[in-house]
C-alpha positions as CSV (number, residue, x, y, z in Angstrom):
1,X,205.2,-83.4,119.8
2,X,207.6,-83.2,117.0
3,X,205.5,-81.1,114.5
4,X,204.3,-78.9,117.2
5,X,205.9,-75.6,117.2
6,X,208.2,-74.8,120.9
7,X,206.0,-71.7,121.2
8,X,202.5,-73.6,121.3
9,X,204.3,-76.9,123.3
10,X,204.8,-74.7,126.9
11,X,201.5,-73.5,127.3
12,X,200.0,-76.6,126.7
13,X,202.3,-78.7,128.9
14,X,201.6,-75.7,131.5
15,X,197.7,-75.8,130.5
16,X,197.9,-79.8,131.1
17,X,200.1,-79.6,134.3
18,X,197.8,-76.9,136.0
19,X,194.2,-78.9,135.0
20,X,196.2,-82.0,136.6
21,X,197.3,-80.1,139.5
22,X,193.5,-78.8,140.3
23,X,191.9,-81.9,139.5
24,X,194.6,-83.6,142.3
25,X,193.9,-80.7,144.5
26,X,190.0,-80.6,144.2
27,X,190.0,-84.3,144.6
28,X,192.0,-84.1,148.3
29,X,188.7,-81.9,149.1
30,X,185.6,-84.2,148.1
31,X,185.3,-86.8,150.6
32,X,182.2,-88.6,149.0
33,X,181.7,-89.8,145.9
34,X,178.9,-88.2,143.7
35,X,176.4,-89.6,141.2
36,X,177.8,-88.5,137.4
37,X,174.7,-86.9,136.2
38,X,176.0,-83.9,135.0
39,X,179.5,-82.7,133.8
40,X,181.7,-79.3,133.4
41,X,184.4,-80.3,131.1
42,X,186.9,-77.4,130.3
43,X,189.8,-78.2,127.9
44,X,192.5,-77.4,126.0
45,X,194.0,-79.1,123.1
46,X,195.6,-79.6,119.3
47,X,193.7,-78.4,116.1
48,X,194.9,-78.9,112.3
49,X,193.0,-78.3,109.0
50,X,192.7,-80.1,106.7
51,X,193.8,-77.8,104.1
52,X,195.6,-75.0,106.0
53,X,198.8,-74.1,107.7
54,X,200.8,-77.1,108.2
55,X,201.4,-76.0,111.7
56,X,199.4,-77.9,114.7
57,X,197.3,-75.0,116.6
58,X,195.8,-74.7,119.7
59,X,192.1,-75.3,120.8
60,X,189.6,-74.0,123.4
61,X,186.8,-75.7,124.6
62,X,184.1,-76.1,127.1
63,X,181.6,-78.7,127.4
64,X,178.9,-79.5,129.7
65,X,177.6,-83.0,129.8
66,X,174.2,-85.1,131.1
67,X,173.4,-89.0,131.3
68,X,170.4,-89.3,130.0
69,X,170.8,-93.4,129.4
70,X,172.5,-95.6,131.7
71,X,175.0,-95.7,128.4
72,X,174.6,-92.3,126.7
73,X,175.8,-88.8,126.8
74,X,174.4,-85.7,125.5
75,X,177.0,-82.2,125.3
76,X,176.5,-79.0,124.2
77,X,179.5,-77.6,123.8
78,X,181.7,-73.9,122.5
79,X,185.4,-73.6,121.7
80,X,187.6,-71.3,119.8
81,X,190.2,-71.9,117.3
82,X,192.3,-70.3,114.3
83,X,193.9,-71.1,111.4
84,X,195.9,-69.5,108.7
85,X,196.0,-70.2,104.8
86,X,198.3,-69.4,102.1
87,X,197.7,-69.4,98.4
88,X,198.1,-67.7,95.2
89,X,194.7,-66.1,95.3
90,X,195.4,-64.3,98.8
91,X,196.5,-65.2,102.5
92,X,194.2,-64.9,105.6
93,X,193.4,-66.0,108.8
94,X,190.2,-67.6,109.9
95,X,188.9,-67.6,113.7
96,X,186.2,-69.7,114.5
97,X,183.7,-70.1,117.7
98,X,181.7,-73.6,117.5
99,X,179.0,-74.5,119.2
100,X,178.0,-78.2,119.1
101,X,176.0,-80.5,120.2
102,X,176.9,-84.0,120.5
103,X,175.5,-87.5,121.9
104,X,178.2,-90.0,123.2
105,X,177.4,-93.8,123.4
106,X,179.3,-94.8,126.8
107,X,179.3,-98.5,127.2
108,X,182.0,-99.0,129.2
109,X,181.9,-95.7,131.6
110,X,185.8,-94.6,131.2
111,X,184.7,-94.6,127.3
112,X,182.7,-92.9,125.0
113,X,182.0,-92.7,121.5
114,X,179.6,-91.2,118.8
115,X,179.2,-87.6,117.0
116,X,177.2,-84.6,116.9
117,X,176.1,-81.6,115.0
118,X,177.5,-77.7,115.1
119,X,177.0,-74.1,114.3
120,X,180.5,-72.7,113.4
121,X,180.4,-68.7,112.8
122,X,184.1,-68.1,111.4
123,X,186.0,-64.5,110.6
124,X,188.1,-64.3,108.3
125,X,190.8,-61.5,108.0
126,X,192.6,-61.0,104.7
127,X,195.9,-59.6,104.3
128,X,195.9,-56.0,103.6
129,X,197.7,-56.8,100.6
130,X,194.7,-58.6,98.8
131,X,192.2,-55.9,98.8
132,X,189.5,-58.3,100.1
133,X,187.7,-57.0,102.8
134,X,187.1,-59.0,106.4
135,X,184.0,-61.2,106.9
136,X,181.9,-63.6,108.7
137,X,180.3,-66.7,107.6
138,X,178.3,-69.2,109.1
139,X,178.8,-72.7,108.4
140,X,177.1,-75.9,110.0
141,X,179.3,-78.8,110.6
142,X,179.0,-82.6,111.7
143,X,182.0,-84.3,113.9
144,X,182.8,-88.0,114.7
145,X,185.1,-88.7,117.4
146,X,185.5,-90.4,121.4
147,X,187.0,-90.4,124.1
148,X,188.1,-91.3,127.6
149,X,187.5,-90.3,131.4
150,X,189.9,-91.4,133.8
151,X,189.2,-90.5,137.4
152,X,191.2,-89.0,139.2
153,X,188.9,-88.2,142.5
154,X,185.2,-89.0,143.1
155,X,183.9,-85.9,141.3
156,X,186.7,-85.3,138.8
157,X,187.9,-87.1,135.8
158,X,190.7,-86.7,133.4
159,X,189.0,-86.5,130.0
160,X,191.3,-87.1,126.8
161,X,188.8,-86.3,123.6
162,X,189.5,-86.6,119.7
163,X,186.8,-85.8,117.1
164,X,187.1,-85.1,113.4
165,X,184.6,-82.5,112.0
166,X,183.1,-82.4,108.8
167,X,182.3,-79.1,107.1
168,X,181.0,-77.9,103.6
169,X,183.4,-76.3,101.0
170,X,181.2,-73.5,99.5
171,X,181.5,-72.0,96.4
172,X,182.2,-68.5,97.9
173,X,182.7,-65.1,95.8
174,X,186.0,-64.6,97.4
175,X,188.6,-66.3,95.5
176,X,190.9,-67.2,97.9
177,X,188.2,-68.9,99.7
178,X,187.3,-71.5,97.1
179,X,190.5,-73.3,97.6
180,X,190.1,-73.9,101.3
181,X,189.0,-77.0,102.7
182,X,187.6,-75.9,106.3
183,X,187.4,-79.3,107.9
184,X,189.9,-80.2,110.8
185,X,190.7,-82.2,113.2
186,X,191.4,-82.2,117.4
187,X,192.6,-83.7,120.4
188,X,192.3,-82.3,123.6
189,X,192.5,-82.5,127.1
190,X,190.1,-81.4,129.9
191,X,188.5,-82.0,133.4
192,X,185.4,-83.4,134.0
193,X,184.0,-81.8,137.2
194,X,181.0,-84.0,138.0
195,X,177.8,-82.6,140.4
């Protein structure tokens, strides 16, 4: 966590400690174990452009999951993230609110693998300097990536994920905006709660 900057490292370490903490604790209260048909997976993780800031950002997610194959996944998911970007043309800062949908090939069950599809409406708010005025844009994305589940009671897993996502550089009227590469990637960390 070298590149990570001391303000965003404590409230992840807390984030990560806590979903630990109430993954132990909920465990010590489920006696039996459950069939994994279905999934809640909040997280919280790592985000970097691929043109950006340099800096590593935080990322929001929630998931919910279904077997629908002995060996497959299918998600819907949401998160949030942001990311700031500096040029000649202009500076802003884009926030972001995916929504994807994924299918995950699970083999082995502590692993998974595979990719998906997602809707990404992003804002982006220019300094007041430029002169540009704020806006929203929709974009529509594809991601790679995997993952693992490690239990840690009968209805509870540990789940570490990593995707890259793939998403189109436009030819937008706004300058500044040409220039940006809006792909990134993440890691995160979450709890499976399994019903």
């Amino acid at each position: 966590m070298r590149n990570i900057p001391e303000s965003i490292q404590k409230p992840i370490a807390r984030c990560s400690i806590a979903l630990i903490a109430a993954a132990i604790g909920l465990g010590s209260f489920v006696s039996q174990p459950r069939a994994a048909g279905l999934e809640i997976v909040p997280s919280v993780g790592l985000q970097k452009a691929v043109k950006g800031s340099d800096e590593v950002k935080p990322y929001y997610g929630l998931a919910l999951r279904a077997k629908i194959l002995p060996a497959l996944k299918a998600e819907v998911g949401g998160a949030y993230r942001t990311d700031d970007f500096t040029s000649s043309s202009g500076d802003f800062t884009m926030k972001s609110w995916p929504i994807t949908a994924s299918l995950w090939l699970s083999p082995i069950p502590a692993l998974y693998a595979g990719g998906g599809v997602g809707w990404y409406n992003e804002s982006f708010e220019f300094a007041p300097a430029s002169g540009l005025k704020n806006h929203t844009r929709q974009d529509f994305g594809m991601h790679v990536g995997g993952g693992l589940e490690l239990p840690v009671a009968p209805s509870v897993a540990v789940d570490l994920n990593g995707r890259y996502v793939f998403l189109p550089v436009k030819d937008d009227p706004v300058d500044v905006l040409k220039d940006w590469n809006p792909s990134f990637w993440t890691t995160s960390v979450g709890l499976a709660f399994r019903f």
